[in-house]
C-alpha positions in Angstrom: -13.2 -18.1 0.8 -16.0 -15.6 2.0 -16.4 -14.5 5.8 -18.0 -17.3 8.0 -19.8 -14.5 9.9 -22.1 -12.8 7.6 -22.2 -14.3 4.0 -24.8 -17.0 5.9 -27.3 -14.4 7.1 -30.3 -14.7 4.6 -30.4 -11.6 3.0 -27.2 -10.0 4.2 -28.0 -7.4 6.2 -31.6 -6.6 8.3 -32.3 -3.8 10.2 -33.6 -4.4 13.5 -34.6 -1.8 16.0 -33.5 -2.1 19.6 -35.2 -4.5 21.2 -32.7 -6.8 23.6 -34.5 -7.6 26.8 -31.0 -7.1 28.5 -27.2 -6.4 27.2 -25.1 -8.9 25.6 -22.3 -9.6 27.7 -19.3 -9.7 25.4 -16.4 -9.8 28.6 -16.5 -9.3 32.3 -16.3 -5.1 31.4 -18.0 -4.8 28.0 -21.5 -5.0 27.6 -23.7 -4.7 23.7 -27.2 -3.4 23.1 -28.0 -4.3 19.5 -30.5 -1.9 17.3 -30.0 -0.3 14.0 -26.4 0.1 14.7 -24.8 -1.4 17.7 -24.1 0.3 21.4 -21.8 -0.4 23.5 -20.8 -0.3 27.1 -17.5 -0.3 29.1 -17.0 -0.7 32.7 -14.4 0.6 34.6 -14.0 0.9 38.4 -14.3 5.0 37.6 -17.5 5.1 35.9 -18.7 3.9 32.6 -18.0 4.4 28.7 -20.8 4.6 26.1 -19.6 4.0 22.3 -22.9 5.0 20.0 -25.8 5.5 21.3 -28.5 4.5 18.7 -31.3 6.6 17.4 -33.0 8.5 20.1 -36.2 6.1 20.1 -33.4 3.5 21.0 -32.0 5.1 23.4 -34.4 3.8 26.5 -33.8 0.6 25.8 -29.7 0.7 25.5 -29.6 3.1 28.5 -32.1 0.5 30.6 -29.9 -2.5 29.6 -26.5 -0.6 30.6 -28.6 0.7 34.1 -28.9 -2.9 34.5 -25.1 -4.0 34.0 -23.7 -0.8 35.5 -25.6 1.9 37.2 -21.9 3.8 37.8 -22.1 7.7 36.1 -21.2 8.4 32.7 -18.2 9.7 32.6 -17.6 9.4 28.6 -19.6 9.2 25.2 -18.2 8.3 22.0 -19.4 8.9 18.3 -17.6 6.5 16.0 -19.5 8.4 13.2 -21.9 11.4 13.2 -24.9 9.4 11.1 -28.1 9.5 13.0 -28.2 6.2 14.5 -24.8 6.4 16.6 -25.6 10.1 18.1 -29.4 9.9 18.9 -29.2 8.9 21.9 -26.5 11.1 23.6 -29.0 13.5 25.3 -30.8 11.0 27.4 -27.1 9.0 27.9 -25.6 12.6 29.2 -25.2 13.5 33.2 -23.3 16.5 34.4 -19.9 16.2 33.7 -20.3 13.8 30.7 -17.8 14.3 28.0 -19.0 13.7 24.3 -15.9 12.4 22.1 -15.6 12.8 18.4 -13.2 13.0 15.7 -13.6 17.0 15.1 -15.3 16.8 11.4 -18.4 15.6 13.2 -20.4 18.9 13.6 -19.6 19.2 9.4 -21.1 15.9 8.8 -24.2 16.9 11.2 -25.0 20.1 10.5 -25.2 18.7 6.5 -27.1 16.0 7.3 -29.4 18.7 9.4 -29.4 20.7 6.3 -30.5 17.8 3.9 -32.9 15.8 6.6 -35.8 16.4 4.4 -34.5 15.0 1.0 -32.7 12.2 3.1 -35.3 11.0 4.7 -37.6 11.2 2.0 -35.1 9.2 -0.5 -33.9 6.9 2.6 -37.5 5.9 4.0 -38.2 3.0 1.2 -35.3 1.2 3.1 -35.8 2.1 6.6 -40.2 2.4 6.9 -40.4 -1.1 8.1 -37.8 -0.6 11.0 -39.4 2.3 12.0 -42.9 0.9 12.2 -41.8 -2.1 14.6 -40.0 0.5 16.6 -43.2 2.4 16.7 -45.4 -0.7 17.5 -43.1 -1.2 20.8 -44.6 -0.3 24.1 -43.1 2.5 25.7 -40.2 2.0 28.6 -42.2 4.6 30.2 -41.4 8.4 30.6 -41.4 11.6 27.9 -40.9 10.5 24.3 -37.2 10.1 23.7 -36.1 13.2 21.0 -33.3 12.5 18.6 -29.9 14.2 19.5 -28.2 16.7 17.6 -25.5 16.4 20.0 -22.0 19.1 20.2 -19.0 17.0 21.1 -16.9 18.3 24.4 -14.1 16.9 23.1 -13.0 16.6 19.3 -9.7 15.8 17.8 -8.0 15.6 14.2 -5.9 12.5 14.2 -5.7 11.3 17.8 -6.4 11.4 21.6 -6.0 9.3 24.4 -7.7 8.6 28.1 -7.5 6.5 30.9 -10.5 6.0 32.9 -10.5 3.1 36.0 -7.2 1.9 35.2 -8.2 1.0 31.2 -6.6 2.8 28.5 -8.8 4.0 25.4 -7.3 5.6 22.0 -9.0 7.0 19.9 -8.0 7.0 16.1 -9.0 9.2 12.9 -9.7 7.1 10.5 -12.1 8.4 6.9 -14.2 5.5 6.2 -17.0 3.4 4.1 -19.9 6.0 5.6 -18.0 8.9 7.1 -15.0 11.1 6.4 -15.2 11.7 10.3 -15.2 8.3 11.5 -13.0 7.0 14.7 -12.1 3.6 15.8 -12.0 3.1 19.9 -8.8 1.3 20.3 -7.8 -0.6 24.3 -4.5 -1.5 23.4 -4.6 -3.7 27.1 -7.0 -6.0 25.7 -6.4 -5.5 21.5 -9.8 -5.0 21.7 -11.1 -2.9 18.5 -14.6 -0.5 18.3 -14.8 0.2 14.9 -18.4 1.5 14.1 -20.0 0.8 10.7 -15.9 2.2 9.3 -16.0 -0.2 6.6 -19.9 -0.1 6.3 -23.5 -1.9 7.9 -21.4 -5.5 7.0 -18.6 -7.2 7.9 -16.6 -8.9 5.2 -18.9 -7.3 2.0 -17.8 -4.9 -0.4 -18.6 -1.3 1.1 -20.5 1.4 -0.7 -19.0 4.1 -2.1 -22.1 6.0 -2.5 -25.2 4.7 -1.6 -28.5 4.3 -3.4 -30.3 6.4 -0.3 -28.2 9.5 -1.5 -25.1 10.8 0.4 -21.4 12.3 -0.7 -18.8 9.9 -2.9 -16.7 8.2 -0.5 -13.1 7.4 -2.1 -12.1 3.9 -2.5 -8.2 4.9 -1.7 -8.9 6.6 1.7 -10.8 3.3 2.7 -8.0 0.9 1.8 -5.7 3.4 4.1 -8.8 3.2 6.8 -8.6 -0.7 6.1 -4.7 -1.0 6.5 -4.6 1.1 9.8 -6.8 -1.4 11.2 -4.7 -4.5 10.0 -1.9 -2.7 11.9 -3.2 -2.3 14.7 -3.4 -6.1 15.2 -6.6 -6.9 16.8 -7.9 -10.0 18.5 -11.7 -8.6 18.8 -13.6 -6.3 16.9 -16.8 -5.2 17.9 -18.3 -3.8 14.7 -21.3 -1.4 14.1 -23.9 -3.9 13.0 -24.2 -7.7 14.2 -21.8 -10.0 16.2 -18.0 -9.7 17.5 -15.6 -10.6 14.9 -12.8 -12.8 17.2 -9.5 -14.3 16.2 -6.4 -12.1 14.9 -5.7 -14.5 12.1 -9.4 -14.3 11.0 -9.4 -10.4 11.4 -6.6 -10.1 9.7 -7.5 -12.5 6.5 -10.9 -10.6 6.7 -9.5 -7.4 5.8 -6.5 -8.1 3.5 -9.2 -9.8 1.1 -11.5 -6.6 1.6 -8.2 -4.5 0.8 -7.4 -6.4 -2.4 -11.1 -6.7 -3.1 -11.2 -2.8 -3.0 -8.2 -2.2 -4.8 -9.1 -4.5 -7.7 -12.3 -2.7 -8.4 -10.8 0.9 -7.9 -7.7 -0.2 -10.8 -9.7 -1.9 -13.1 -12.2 1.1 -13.1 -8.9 3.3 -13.8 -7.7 0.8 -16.5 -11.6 1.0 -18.1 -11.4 4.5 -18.2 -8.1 5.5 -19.9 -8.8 2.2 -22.6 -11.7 4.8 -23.4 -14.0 2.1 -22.2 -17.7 3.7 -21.2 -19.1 3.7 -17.4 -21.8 1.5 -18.5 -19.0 -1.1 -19.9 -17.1 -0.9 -16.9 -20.0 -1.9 -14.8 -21.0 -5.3 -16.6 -17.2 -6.2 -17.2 -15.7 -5.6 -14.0 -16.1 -8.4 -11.3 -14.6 -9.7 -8.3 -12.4 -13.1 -9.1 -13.0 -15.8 -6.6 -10.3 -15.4 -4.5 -11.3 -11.9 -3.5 -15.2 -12.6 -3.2 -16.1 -10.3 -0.4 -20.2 -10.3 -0.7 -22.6 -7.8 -1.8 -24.9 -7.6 0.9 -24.7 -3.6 1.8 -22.3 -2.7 -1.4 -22.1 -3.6 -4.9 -19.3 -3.7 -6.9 -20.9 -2.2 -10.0 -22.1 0.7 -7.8 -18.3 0.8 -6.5 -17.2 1.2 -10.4 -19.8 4.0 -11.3 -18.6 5.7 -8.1 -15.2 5.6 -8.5 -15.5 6.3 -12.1 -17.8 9.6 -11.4 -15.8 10.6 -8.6 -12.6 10.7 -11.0 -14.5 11.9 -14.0 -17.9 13.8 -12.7 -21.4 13.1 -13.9 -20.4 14.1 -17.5 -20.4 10.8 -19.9 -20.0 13.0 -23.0 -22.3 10.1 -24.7 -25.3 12.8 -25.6 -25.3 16.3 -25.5 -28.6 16.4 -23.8 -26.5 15.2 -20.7 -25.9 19.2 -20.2 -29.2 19.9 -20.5 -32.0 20.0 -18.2 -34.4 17.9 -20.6 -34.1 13.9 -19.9 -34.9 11.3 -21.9 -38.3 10.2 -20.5 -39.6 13.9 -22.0 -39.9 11.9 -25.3 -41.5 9.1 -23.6 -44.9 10.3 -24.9 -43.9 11.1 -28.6 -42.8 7.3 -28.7 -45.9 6.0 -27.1 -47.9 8.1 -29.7 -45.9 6.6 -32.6 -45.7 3.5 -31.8 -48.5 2.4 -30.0 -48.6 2.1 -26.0 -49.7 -1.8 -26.7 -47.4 -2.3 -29.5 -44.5 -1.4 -26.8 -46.0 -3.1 -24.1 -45.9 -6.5 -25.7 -42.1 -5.9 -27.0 -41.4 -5.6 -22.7 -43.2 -8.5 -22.6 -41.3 -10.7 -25.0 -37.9 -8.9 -24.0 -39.2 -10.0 -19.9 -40.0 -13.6 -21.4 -36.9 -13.6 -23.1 -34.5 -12.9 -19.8 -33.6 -9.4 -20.5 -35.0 -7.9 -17.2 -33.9 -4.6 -17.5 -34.5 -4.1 -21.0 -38.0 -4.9 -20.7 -38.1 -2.4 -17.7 -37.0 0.2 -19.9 -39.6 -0.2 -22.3 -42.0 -0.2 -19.8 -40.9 2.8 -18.2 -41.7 4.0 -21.1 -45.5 3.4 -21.6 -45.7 4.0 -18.0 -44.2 7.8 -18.5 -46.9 8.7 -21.1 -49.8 6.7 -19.7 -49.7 5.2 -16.0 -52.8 3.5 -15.8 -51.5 1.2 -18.5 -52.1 -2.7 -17.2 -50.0 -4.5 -19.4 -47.3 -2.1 -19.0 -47.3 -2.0 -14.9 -47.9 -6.1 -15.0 -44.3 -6.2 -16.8 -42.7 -4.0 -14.3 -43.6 -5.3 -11.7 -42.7 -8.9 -12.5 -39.3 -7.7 -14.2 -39.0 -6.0 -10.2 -39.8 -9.3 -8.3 -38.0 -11.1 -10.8 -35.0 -8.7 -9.6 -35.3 -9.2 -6.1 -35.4 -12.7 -6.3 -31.4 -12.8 -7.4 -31.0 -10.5 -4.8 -29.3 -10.4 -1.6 -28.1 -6.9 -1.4 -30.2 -4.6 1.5 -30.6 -1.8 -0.6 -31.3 -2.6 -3.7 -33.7 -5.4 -2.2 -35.2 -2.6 -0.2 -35.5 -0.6 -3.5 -36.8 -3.4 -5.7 -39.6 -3.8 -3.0 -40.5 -1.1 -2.4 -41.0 -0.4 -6.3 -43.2 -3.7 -6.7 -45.5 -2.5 -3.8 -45.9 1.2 -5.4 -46.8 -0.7 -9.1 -49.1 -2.9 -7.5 -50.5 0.2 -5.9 -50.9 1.9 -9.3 -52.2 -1.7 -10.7 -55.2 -1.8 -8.1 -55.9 2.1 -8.7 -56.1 1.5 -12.5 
């Protein structure tokens, strides 16, 4: 049985800048302020905690729905996860005396992404453009432009620390996750209330990514089971998760997570089993699939992404199927010499008939290659672009849906300049 929560959302997973008129009121001391990941607020009679603060164009409008619910100081920040949209904010949430918490791998995982922000945000921007642009289209909450925090953490810790603030006890827990070998999970043990961030990635009850399409470090698929198991043990009744809607009811958590555990763990040993049987990458990818019981969606993740990942992260980016794999010449720099031999039409109209036939990707292949040696061709960018709405149509995965149409818009692009 797949999760009641997030299997029904069209599409999976949508990215939605902040935008709430006022905070969702989850209980009478914790307050939400959806965006492209969630923020959260807790009240105590001492001041107020801030989990995530959003990007920093987000920021205004968390920080004016939390003025709203509770104009009390802030006395604490947390970062769940050092990714962009959970520590933007912090500079316009800080006041004197405001402690920043995170796990103490979080100025690592910043100052790479710092180091990488150009080639991340070029290869990320075909996924998140359209978020952006609303968020731009927004009228201003009025004052300076909000800048996007770089924030040092006050406070950091390796496996654990603990606070009280108001009477309300918080724990925070190391725990390496589905986006961050730095991630935390805000635990209020009073309440078995659980803050988990996006630990097992942007969806509840899919399949995580192990790497994702954007471009980021491998993330191992036996340090997220243990992530997964720590959570099961800590027996909550209410998690509030990084992206969407509470996820209530122990029995429900709990079912939630064993499946994603299995699921996980079945894709991780087969992939094992694949490669000692000698078995190629490319095998392992179209044979191994989730059996019913364990069908955990692919809305953020896939599970043949999940196979390559855990197969490269054993094994490296080596296949040992061609030599030129240690070379810096790729295939496509014979593209040309093909074209030339056989005939740019001659190939086209095989993509054609392989597109007619069903075989999507072996059509765009062909394609690809007319399109290498002359990309003007028309009958060449007509089959890729139908093989890639053909794609997205069987899709329901964010990012290669993102990817899929973002390609079809760039061919039809090319198409109108031809």
């Amino acid at each position: 049985m797949s999760s009641p929560l997030y299997r029904s959302r069209p599409g999976g997973f949508d990215l939605q800048p902040a935008s709430m008129p006022e905070a969702l009121r989850i209980n009478d001391f914790i307050h939400a302020s959806h965006g492209l990941s969630n923020s959260y607020l807790v009240s105590t009679g001492d001041g107020r905690v801030v989990i995530n603060t959003g990007m920093g164009f987000e920021a205004p409008v968390h920080k004016r729905n939390y003025d709203a619910v509770d104009p009390s100081p802030t006395r604490y920040i947390i970062l769940t996860q050092g990714h962009v949209d959970h520590v933007g904010g912090v500079d316009l949430f800080r006041e004197p005396g405001t402690e920043v918490i995170a796990q103490s791998g979080n100025q690592l995982y910043q100052s790479e992404d710092a180091r990488l922000r150009q080639a991340r945000q070029r290869r990320s921007i075909f996924a998140f453009a359209r978020a952006i642009a609303k968020a731009s289209a927004k009228p201003s909450t009025g004052g300076p432009p909000p800048v996007q925090s770089a924030p040092v953490p006050t406070i950091t810790f390796d496996e654990r620390y603990d606070f009280e603030l108001g009477g309300l006890r918080f724990q925070l827990h190391a725990v390496p996750g589905a986006e961050t070998n730095e991630s935390l999970v805000v635990w209020l043990p009073q309440h078995r209330i659980l803050f988990t961030g996006n630990l097992f990635g942007a969806l509840w009850g899919h399949i995580p990514n192990l790497v994702t399409i954007r471009g980021d470090r491998y993330r191992d698929s036996l340090v997220i089971i243990d992530a997964i198991q720590h959570v099961i043990d800590l027996e909550p009744e209410l998690i509030l998760y990084g992206h969407h809607d509470a996820i209530e009811g122990k029995q429900l958590i709990r079912d939630e997570l064993e499946r994603l555990r299995e699921a996980l763990r079945f894709v991780h040993d087969r992939t094992v089993e694949h490669m000692n049987a000698g078995k190629d990458v490319w095998t392992a990818m179209r044979e191994i699939v989730l059996p019913p019981e364990l069908d955990v969606g692919e809305g953020y993740g896939m599970v043949r992404w999940d196979v390559r990942a855990i197969w490269e992260t054993y094994l490296g980016w080596f296949h040992q199927q061609s030599t030129t794999e240690l070379y810096a010449t790729p295939a496509a720099s014979v593209h040309a010499d093909l074209v030339e031999l056989a005939g740019a039409d001659t190939i086209a109209q095989r993509a054609r008939a392989k597109l007619d036939a069903g075989e999507l990707l072996e059509a765009l292949h062909l394609a690809e290659v007319v399109l290498d040696a002359q990309p003007d061709h028309g009958a060449a960018l007509e089959v890729a672009i139908d093989v890639h709405e053909q794609l997205d149509q069987g899709s329901e995965n964010f990012w290669l849906s993102s990817w899929l149409r973002h390609q079809a818009d760039q061919l039809r692009k090319r198409r109108g300049q031809s």
